[in-house]
Every structure is written in C-alpha cells, then in structure tokens.
DRENROLO-439432 format. One record per atom (N, C-alpha, C): x, y, z. Coordinates in steps of 0.1 Angstrom, whole numbers, plus 2048, in hexadecimal, padded with zeros to 3 digits. Layout:
N
XYZ...
This chain:
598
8C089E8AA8B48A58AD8B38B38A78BF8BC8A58BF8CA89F8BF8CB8948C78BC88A8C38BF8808B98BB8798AE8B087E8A28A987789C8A48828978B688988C8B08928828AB89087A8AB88886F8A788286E89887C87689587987988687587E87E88087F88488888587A89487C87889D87488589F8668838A885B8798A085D87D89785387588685886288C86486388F8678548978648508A086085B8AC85E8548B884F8568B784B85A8AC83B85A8B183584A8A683F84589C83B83D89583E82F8A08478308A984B8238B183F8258BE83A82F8C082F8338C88238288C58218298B68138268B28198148AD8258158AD82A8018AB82D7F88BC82D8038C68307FE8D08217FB8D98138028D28088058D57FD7F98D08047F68C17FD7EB8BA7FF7DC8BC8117DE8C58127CC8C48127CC8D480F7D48DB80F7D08F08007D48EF7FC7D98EA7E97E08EA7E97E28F97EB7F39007E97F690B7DF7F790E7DB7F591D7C57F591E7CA8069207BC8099227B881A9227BB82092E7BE8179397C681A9477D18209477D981793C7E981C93C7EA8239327E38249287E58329207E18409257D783F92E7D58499317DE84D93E7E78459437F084894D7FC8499497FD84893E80B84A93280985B9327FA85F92D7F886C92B7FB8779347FD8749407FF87994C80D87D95181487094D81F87095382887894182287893582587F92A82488D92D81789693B8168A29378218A694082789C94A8318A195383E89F94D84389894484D89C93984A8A892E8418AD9298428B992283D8C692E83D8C39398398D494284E8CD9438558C594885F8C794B86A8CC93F8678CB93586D8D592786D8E59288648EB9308678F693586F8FE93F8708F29488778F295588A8F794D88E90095989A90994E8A59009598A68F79618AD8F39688B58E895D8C28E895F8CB8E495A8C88D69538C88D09608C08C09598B48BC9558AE8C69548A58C394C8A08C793D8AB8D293E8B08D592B8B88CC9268C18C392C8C88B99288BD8B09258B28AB9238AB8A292789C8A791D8A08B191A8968B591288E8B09088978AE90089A8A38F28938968F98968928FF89188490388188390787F88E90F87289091386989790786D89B8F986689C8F28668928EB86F8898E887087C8E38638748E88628748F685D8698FB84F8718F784B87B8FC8398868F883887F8E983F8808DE83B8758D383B8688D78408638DC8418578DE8328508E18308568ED8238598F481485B8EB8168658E180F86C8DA8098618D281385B8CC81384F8C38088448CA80D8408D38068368D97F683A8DE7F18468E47E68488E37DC84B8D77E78508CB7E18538BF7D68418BA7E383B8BE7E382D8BA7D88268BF7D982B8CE7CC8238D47BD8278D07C08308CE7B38398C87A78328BC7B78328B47B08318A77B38238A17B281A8AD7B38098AE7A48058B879D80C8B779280A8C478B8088BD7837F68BD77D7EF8BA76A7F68BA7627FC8B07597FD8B174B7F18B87437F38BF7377EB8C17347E58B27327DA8B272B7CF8A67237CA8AD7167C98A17087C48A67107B889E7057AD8A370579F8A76FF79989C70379588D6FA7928876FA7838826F077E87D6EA7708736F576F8686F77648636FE7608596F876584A6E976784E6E576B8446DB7778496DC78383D6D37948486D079883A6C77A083D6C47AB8336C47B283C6CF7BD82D6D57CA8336D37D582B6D17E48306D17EC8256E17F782A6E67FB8186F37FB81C6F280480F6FD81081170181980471681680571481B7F77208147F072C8207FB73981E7FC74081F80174C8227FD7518107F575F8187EA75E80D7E476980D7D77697FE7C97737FB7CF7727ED7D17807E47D17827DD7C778C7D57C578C7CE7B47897C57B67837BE7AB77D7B57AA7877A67A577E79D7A278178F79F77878879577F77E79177677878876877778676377579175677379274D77E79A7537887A374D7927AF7537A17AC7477AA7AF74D7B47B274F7B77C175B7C07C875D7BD7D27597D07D67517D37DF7517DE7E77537E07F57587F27F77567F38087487F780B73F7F38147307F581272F7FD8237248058207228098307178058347147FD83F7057F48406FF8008486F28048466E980E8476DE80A8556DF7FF8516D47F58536CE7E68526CC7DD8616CB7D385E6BC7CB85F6B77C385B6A27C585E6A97B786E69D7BD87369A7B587F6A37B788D6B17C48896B97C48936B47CE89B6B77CB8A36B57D18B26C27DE8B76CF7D98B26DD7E28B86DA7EE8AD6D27F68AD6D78058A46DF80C8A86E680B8B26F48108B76F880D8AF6FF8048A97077FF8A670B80489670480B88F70180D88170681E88370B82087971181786871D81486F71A80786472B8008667317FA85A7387F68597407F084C7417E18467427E08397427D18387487D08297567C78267537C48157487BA8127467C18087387B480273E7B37F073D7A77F173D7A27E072F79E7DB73179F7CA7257A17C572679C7BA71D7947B772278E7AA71F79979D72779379172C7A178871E7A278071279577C70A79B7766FD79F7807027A478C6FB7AD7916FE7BB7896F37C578E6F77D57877037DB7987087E57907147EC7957137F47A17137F47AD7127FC7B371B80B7B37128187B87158237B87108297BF7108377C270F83F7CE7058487D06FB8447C76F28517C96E28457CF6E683D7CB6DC8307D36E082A7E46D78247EB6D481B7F26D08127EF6D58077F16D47F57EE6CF7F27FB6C67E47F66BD7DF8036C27CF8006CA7C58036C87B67FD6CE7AC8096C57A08086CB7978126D97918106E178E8196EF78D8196F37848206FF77A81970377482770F77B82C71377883A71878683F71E78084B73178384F73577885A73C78685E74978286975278986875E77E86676B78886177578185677B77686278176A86078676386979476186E79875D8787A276487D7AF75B8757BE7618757C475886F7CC75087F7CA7458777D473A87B7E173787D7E773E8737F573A8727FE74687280C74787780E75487581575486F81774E85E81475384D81175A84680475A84D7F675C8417F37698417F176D8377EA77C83C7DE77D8437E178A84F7D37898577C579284F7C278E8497B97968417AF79B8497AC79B8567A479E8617A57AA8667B47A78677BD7B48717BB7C18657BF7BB8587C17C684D7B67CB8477AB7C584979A7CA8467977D58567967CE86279A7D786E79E7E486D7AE7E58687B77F68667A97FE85B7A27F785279980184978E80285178B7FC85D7808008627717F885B7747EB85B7727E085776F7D585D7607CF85F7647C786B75A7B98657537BE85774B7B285374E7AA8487477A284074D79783074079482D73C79D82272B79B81D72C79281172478880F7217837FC7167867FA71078F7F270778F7EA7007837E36F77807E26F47737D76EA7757CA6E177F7D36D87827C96D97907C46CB7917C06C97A07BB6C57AA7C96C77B57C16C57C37CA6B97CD7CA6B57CD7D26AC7DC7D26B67ED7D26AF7F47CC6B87FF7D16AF80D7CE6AF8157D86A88217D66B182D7D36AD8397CD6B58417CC6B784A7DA6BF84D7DB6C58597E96BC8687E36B686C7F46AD8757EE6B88817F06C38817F66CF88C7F76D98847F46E58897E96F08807EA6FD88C7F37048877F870A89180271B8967F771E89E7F87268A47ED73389D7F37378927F874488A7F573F87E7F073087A7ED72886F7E672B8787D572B8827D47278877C67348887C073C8897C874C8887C274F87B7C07498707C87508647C474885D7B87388637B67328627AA73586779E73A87579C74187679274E86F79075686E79476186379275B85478A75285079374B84878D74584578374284E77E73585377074285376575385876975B85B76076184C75D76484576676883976575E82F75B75383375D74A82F75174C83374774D84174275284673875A83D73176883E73C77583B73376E82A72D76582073776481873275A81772775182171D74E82171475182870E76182C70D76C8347037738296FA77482C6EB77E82B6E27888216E178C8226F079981D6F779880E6F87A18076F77A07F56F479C7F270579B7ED7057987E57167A27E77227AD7E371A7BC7DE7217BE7F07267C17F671B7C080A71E7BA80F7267B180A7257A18107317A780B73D7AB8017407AE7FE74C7B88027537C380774D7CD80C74E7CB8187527C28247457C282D7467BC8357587B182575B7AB82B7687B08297717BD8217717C781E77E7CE82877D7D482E7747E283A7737DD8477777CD8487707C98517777BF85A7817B784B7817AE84D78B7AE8457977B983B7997BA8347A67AF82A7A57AE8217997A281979C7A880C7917AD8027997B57F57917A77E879579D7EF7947957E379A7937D779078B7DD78678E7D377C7977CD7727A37D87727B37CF76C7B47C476A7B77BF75D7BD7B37607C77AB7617C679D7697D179A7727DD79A7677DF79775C7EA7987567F57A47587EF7B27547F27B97547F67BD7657F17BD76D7F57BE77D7FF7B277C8007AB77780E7A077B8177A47728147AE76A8227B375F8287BD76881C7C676C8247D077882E7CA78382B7C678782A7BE7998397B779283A7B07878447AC7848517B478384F7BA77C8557C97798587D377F8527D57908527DB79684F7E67918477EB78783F7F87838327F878C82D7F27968217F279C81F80079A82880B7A38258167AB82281F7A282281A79281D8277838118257838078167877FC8147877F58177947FB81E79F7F88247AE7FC8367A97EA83A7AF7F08477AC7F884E7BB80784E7B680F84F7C081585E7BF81C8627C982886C7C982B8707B982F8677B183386B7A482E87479C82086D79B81486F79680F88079B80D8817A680B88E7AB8178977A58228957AA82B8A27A682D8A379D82B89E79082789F7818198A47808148A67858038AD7828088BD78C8108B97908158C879B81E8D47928288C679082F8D178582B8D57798238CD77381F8D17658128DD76780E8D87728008EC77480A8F777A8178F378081C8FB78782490177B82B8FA76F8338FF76582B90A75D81E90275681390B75080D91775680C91776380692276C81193076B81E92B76E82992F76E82C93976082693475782993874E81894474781094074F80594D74C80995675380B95376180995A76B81B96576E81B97077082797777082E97578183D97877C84597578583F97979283998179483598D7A08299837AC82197979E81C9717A881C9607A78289627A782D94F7A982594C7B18239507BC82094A7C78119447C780A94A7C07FB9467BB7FE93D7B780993C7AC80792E7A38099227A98109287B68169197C08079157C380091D7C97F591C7D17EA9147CA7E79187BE7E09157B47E09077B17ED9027B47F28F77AA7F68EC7B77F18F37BF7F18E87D27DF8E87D37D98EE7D07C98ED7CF7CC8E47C67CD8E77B57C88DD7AD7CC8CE7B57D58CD7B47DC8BC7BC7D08B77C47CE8BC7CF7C58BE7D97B78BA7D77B48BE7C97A48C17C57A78B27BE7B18B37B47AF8A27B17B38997B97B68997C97BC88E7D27AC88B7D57A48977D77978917DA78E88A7D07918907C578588E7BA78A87B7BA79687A7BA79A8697B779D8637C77958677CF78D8637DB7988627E27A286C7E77AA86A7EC7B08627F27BE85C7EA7BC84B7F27C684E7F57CE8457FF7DA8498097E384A7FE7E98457F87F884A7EE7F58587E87EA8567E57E68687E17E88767ED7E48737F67E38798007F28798077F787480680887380980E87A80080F8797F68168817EA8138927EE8048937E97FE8A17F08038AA7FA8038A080680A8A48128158AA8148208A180C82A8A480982F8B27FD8228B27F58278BB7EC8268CB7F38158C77FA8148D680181F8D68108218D281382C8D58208388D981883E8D481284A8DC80684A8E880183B8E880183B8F67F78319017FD8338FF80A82A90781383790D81A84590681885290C81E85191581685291480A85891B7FF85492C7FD84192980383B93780483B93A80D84493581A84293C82285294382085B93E81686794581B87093C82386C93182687492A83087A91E82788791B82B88E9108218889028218858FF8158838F58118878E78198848DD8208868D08218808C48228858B981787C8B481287C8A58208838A682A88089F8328728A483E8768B084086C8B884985D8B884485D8B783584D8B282D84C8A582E85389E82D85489083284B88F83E85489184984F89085783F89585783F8A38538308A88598228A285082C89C84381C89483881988D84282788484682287385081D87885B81E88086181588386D80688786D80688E8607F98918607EF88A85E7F787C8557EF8728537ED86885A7F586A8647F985F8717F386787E7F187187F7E387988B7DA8708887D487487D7C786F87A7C38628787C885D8727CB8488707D78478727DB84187E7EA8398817E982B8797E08258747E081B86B7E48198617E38278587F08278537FC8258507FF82485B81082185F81181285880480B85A8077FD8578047F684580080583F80180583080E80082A80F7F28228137F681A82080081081680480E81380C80281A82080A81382181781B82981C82882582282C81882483981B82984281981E83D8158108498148098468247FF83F82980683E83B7FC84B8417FD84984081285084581A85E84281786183781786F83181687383680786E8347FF8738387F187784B7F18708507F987685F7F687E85F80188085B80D88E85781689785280B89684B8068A28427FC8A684D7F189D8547EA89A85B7E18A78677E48A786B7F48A88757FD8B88737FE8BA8668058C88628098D285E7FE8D08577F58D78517E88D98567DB8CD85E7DB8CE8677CB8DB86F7CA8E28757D28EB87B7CE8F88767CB8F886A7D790C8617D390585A7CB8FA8517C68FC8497B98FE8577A98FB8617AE8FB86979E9068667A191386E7AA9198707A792186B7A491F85E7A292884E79E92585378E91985578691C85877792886377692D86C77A93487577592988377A93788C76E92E89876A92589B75F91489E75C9148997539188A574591789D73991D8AA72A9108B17279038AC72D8FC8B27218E98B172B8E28BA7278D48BA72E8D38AC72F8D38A57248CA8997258D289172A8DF88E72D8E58857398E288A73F8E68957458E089A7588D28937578C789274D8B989574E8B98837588C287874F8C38697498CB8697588D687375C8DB8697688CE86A7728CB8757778C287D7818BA8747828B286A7758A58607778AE85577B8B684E7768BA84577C8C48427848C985178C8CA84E79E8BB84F7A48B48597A38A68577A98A48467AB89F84479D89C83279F8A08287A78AF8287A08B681F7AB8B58227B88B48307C08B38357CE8A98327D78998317C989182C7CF88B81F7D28948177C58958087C68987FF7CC8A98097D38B47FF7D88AB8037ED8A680A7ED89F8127F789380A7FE8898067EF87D7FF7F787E7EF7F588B7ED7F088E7DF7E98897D37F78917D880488D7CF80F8827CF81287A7DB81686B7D681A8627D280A8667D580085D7CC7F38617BB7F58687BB7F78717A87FF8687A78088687AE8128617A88218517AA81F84D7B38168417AE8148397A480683B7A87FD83A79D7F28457927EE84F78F7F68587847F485A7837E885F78B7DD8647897CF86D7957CA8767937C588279D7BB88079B7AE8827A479F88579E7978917A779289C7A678F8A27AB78B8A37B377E8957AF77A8967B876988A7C777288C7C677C87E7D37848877E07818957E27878A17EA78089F7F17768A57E376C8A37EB75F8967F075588D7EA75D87E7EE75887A7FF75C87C7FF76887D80B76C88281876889081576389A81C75D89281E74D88B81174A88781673887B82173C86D81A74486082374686082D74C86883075986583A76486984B75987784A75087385774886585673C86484D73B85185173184985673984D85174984185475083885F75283F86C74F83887A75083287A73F83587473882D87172982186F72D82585F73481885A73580E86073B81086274780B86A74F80287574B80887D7458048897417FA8897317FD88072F7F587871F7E68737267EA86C7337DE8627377CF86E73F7D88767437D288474A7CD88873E7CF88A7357C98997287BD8907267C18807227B38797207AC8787287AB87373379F87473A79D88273F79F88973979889B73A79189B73279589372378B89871677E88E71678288272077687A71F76C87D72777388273476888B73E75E89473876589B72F7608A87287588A371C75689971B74C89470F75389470475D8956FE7638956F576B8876ED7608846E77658756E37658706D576587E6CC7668796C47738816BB77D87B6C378D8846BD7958706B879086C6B479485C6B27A585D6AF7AA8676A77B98646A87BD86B6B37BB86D6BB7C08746CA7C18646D27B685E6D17B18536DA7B98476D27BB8436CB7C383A6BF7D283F6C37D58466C07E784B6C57E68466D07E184B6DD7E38456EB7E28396EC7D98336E77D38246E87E381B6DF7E68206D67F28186D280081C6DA8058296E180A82D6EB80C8256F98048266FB7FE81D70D7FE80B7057FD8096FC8007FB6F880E7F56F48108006F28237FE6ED82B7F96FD82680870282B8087138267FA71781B7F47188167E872181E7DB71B8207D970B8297D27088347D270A83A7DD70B84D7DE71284A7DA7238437DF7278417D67378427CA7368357C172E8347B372A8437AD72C84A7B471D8527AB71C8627AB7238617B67318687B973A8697AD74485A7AE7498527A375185279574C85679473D85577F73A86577E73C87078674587E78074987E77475687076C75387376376387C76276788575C75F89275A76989776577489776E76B89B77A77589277C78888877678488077979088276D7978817757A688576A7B387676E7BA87275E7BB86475D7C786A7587D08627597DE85D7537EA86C7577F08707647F087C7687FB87576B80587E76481287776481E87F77182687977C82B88178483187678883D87D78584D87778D85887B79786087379D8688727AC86A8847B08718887A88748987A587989F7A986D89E7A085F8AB7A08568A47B18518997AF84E88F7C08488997CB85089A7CB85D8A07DA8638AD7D785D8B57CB85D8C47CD85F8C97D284D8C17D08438C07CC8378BF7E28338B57E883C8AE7F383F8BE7F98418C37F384B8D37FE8508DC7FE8478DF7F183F8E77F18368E57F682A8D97FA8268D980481D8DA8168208D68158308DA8248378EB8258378F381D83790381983590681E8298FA81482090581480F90882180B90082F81090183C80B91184180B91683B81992484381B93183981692A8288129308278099308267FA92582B7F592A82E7E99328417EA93084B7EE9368547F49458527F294A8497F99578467F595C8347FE95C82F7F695E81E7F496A81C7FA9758207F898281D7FE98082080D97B82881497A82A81E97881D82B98281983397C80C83697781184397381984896381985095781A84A95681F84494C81883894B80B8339568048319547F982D9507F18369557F58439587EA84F9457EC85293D7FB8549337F88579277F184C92C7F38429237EB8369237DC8399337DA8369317CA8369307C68459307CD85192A7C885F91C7C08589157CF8589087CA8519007C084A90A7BE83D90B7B383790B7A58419147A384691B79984C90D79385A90879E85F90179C8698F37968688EE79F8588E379B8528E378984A8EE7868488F27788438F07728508F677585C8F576E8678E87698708E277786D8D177386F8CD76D86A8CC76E85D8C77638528C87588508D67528538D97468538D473E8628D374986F8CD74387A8BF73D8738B774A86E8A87468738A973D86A8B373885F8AC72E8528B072385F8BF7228628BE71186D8B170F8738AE71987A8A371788689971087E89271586E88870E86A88A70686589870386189A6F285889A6E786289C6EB86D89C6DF87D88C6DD8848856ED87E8796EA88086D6E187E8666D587E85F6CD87784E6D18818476CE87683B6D587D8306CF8738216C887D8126CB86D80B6D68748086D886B7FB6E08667F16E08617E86E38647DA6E785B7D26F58597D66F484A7D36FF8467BF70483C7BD70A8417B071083C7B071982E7AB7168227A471C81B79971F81479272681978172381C77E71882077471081877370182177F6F781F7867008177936F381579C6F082579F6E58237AD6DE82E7B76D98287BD6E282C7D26DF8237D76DA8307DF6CD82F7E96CB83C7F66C98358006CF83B8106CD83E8116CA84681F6C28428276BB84B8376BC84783A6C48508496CB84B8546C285785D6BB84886B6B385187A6BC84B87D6C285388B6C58508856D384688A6D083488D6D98308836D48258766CB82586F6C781C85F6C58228566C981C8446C98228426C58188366BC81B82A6B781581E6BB81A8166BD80E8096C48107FF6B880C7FA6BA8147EB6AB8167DA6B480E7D86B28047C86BA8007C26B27F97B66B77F67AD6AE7EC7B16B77E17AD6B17D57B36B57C67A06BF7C67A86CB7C379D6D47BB7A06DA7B47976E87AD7956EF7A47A07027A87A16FF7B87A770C7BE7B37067C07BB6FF7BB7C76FC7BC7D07037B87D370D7B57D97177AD7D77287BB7CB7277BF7CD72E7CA7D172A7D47CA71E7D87D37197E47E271C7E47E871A7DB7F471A7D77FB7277E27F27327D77F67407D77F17477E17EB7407EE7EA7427FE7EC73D8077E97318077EF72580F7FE71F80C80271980380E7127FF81A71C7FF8177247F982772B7F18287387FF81C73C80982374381382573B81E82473081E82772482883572182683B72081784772081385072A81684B73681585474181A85474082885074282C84B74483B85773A84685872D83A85D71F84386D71F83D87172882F87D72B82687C71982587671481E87570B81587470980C87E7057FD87C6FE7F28726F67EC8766EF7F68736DD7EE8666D67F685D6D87E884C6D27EF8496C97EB83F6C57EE8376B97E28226BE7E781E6B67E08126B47E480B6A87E08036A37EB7FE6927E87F06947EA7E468D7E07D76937E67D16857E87C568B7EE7BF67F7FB7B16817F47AC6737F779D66F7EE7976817F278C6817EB78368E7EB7766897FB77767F7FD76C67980377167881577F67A81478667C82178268682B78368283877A68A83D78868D84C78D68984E79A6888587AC68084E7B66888567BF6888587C76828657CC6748627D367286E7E567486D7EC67A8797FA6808787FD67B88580867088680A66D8927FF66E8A27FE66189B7F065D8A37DD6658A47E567889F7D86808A17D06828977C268589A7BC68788E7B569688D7BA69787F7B76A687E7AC6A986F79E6A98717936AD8687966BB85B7956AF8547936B58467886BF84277F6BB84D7706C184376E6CF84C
C-alpha cells in the first residue's frame, strides 16, 4: 500500500464496480453499504491503536464501496416509452458507426415520437440503419421518418455475444431500420459540440474528395480521425490479422507522438526559462484534438494519462507512470464505470502495465547496446514484445485467435509508426486548409501508405501461422494474467529456482484447468437452438463432435461467423459437420421433442 497506493485503491474500486455488476445490489443495500462505508472512513481518524492497524483496510474497503455505488449509478435503467413496431420519429444525428454492405449504421437521439403520449421519456437513444442510397446524415439537421423500431433481443445462449447488454453500457436501449426516405429541416441553433462534430465531418468529406485512391482515404480517416466506418473488410482483416489493429485506433501511441513532436518543436521556439508553457501548450493541443475527433474512449485514456504525468512534472513532483495510470482510470471510471467493460480500455490498460513491468529485463536480454540506433532497435522491440506478451491472454479471451506472424509484424511497422503518423497528420492539415493542389505531396503519400498496406497484406496471407477458435475462460484468463506477472523475475534471472518453481506452478496449474474444463465439455452432450434473425440453427453435440441442422441459404457464411464457430469455441470443439433440411420445414424432432424452425 506505501508503495502504489493508488493502484491498489484503483483495485478495490475496480472489483467494487465487478462485484456491483454481476450480484446487482437493490438501492436498499447500497445505500446501507454507504453508511456502514462512512463509519469505516470517520474510523481512519480514530488515533487508537487498532484502528491504525486497520486503516489500510478500511480505506480499501471506502473504494471498494465507492466502486459499487458508482456502479449502481451509472447502471440505472432509464424510463422507455412503449412503442409500435412501426413509429414515426423525429431524431438528430448522434454519432457514425460503420457501416455494411448495404446500411449505414448511426447513434441517433429520438427527439420525438407522433401520437406518443410518455414525453417523459424523451430524448433517448437508438441505432438506426439506413440504407446507403439514402443522403448522409449530419448534424446541423433534424430528420423526421417512419421506422421500424424494437428493442435488441435478449441472448439465449451463454456464447453469444450479448449485444443488448453492450448497446445498454452506451446508453442504448433501441434497433431502428430506416426503409424509406427522409425529411429533414435545418437546426435553427446548432449547439457548439454539434459544430465540432460537423467540422470533422465536412473534413472527412474532404479527404473523401481528395487525390488520394480510395484504399488511402480510408485509412488516412481511421489513423487519424477515429473514423473506420467505411474501411474495407479486407484491409481490417489484414490488421486484425496482424495484430496492427491498435495503428488503426487512435490510441496511446498516437497521442504521445502528436505530444512529443509539438512538445520537441515548441521546445525548440520557446527558451529554456519557459519549458513549462511548452508542456502546457502541448497538453491543450492533445486535448483540443481529443475533442475535435469526438473524444472517443482510447483517446481520452491516452490524454489522461499524458496530463497526469506531466502535471507531476510541473508541479516538481517525481514522475510515476503507474500513479497516471491509476488517476486516468479513475477519472474515467467516476464518470462511466462501463468502461471498465471496454475492450479496448482494458487492453490499453494492460499493455502500459506490461509496457511498465517487462520492458526493462526483456532489453536487458539484448546486451549493451554499441550504437544510437541499436539502443533506438532494442527499446522498440522490448516495448513490443512487453506489450504483446502482456495483452496476448485477454486478446485470446476475447477474439479467440493468435497469429504468430502479429510479433514480427509489429517489430517491422511499430518503428514507421511515428512516419506514418506524423505524414498522415500534415495531410489532413493541408486538406482541411483547402490546399489540394500540391499532387506530388499527395502521390508520395498515396504510394507510401500503399507500400505499408502491402507489407501488412503480405504479413497477414501467413495462414498457417494463425490459430482460430481458442477457447479461453475467465479462470485460465487470471491464471495465464499471473504467469506473465511471474515471467518478469524469471527472465531477471532464470537459474533461480523460485522463480522457476513459481512460473512453472503457473504453467502446470493453467494446463490443469484447462484440461478439467476441456473433459467437462467433451462428456457434455446437449441440442440447441440457435437464432439468427429469422433463421433456426439446431445442434446436437455428442462427445467431441456437433452437428448443425439449417436450411441452405445465402447468410451461410455469417451464420458461420456467429452462430457455428462461437458455439465451437465456447464447446472446445473441432470436429463439425452440417446437414440441411428441406427449406419448407417447419419443426425439428430430437428425441421424441419438437422444436419449431419458423
């Protein structure tokens, strides 16, 4: 506790808000939690012996506490009006989600519904899709159009993603289709966080009637505007393969390269006498761009972290990059504890933990180095590995896939990455700025960023190297979590056999669980029926082999890639088949029962 109080409280307030989400206390006992929490922090004052012994614990628990009301808070189900399958609504745009073949997907905020009665209940939320040769929605209008309009359905199986629960944490509670056309008026005021997300908007247009080949544009507005909506899937499955996703998320990386490069240049107008502006200056700029690219959580985490670091720095007080740690995640965890259940924030988190604990004994496995550019060459690739070998178990536990060529992909791109970076930034400055007719500026980059997307490509066509449908649960995830908290003091020094004895415990224990929960599901036999929109998938799992019962269609390829292959993981199953049943079938009979197709 003396030496990382802040990260330790940062724990009991994160098990606060996991102990809060999976028991859901009613508002009786949270608020009698609060009570018996103010009589643990008035007893932190108390100078009597045992209860300075006890201190630590009673501040432990005030987080603990903290957590779980935060949690309740900001889990509290808004009133929903009661609506028709089918409404006309009037609704202003909200945020872009990416799209699909056929739809554009938005966050919408319903304004307004005709004939409803609950105006309590308004504004509230809903994604709505739209088909593409509709016109584009933006933010200085109000849209008025009939919709059909449910809420998302609950899941069935506990597989599947709950897409309910995960629309829910955004404050999400509807599933609109669009079918037709739109009315839309202009907004007689647009409110100045509408006008920031309109220029972003207006720029994103830009880039898409810039110079730049298709493939570039789309790139260019994921790297640096946080916007992969339209991407296409190729290229997102070159990343994803490659485990470069996080160059196409504007992440931690991303920021402290726009920090240091205003912070180097600033540094260099500005005289020694006022560093300290330049810090300041160059924690605004970050800031001003976290908003202009609509502040999205990976952005806002980086930020966090950058100004709590460098808020020690001007104050004079020593730097620590765990203590920025702790107070980013809290800050973002006061305000939405839903967070916690990002993603995207827990593997930020973990990667500068890993970044934190490993970067120094893997350098020091290269040697000493001879020369700038080996120091420069080891430094990136202990980082990498630190942050790879770091988030490697929860990237398992949540997308079930490894590829082995993600390593050395990393090791070639992650040093271009401040090229790129910093290449992709000057352009969309000069396109903002109207400046579009510098064609070899735009031609260099455009053959640059192509070079780069082809060395990804051909990183990404090593299938072999790639492992799908690894089954990992929240059991082998922690034990998998300790043994890389271990590996630090054995690479430190290897001969040491308490070190080795606590690694390979590890090892040994995580095999043990593993091989339990695989018996449990190979003895398991079980059917099912599974839902995909109107579709009905049944299994029937014997031993270590399922069969899937469907009618032959045109979504066979998604089914696949929602239904089948997380059913597979889920069950640590190989070996499938699938048999399909006339189209005209209307029931399934399975030992004696019958279970409806339609």
């Amino acid at each position: 506790m003396k030496k990382q109080p802040l990260l330790i409280l940062l724990l009991c307030f994160i098990i606060g808000i996991l102990f809060q989400d999976h028991l859901i206390m009613s508002q009786v006992l949270v608020f009698s939690l609060l009570i018996i929490l103010a009589a643990s922090l008035f007893s932190i004052a108390i100078r009597k012996r045992f209860f300075q012994q006890i201190k630590y614990y009673c501040l432990g628990f005030f987080f603990f506490s903290i957590g779980i009301f935060v949690h309740f808070q900001n889990s509290q189900k808004p009133g929903l009006p009661i609506l028709r399958n089918k409404e006309t609504i009037v609704f202003q745009l909200d945020k872009k989600l990416n799209s699909n073949e056929k739809n554009r997907k938005y966050y919408v905020e319903i304004l307004d519904v005709s004939d409803l009665k609950q105006k309590e209940s308004f504004p509230f939320k809903t994604v709505i899709s739209i088909p593409k040769d509709v016109e584009a929605l933006d933010f200085e209008h109000y849209y008025k159009a009939e919709v059909y309009i449910h809420q998302p359905e609950e899941v069935r199986n506990d597989f599947q993603f709950d897409y309910k629960k995960y629309l829910a944490r955004q404050e999400v509670y509807f599933q609109a289709y669009l079918p037709n056309d739109i009315l839309k008026t202009e907004k007689q005021s647009v409110s100045f966080e509408d006008k920031i997300k309109q220029k972003r908007l207006d720029i994103l247009n830009q880039i898409n009637h810039s110079s730049l080949s298709p493939k570039i544009q789309e790139f260019l507005k994921g790297i640096i505007l946080a916007d992969r909506t339209e991407m296409d899937s190729e290229t997102v499955k070159d990343f994803n393969q490659t485990g470069l996703v996080h160059l196409l998320a504007i992440s931690g990386s991303h920021m402290a390269i726009i920090f240091w490069i205003t912070l180097l240049i600033l540094n260099k107008i500005v005289t020694v006498k006022f560093r300290k502006v330049s810090i300041v200056l160059s924690i605004l700029l970050i800031w001003t761009f976290a908003i202009f690219i609509d502040y999205g959580s990976s952005v806002m985490r980086s930020c966090l972290m950058i100004t709590c670091y460098y808020v020690m720095v001007l104050l004079q007080r020593k730097s620590d990059l765990l203590h920025s740690l702790a107070l980013s995640a809290f800050s973002l965890l006061i305000f939405d504890s839903n967070q916690l259940f990002d993603v995207g924030f827990q593997l930020s988190y973990v990667a500068v933990l890993g970044i934190w604990w490993l970067t120094n004994p893997i350098k020091n496995l290269f040697g000493k180095p001879r020369s700038k550019s080996e120091k420069f060459f080891y430094g990136i690739s202990a980082m990498t590995f630190a942050a790879q070998i770091a988030t490697l178990p929860l990237a398992i536990y949540y997308f079930h896939q490894f590829s082995f060529i993600s390593v050395l992909a990393n090791l070639f791109i992650i040093p271009l990455s401040e090229l790129i970076i910093v290449s992709s930034l000057l352009i969309v400055i000069l396109i903002a700025l109207g400046f579009n007719n510098i064609p070899f500026i735009y031609k260099g980059f455009d053959v640059f960023v192509e070079c780069v997307l082809k060395l990804i490509h051909w990183f990404s066509s090593f299938e072999s190297l790639m492992t799908r449908n690894i089954s990992l649960n929240i059991w082998e995830l922690i034990i998998l979590l300790l043994t890389v908290y271990f590996l630090k003091y054995l690479i430190q020094d290897f001969l040491n056999p308490k070190n080795l004895l606590r690694f390979g415990f590890c090892l040994l224990l995580f095999f043990a669980v593993r091989i339990s929960f695989s018996i449990f599901n190979y003895n398991k036999e079980e059917m099912l029926v599974h839902s995909y929109y109107k579709e009905k998938i049944v299994s029937v799992k014997d031993k270590d082999q399922v069969t899937f019962w469907m009618k032959s269609n045109k979504n066979e390829d998604k089914i696949r890639g929602f239904v089948i292959n997380p059913y597979l993981t889920s069950r640590r199953i190989k070996g499938f088949k699938i048999n399909y049943i006339p189209s005209d079938s209307e029931a399934f009979v399975y030992q004696g029962k019958q279970y409806k197709l339609e």
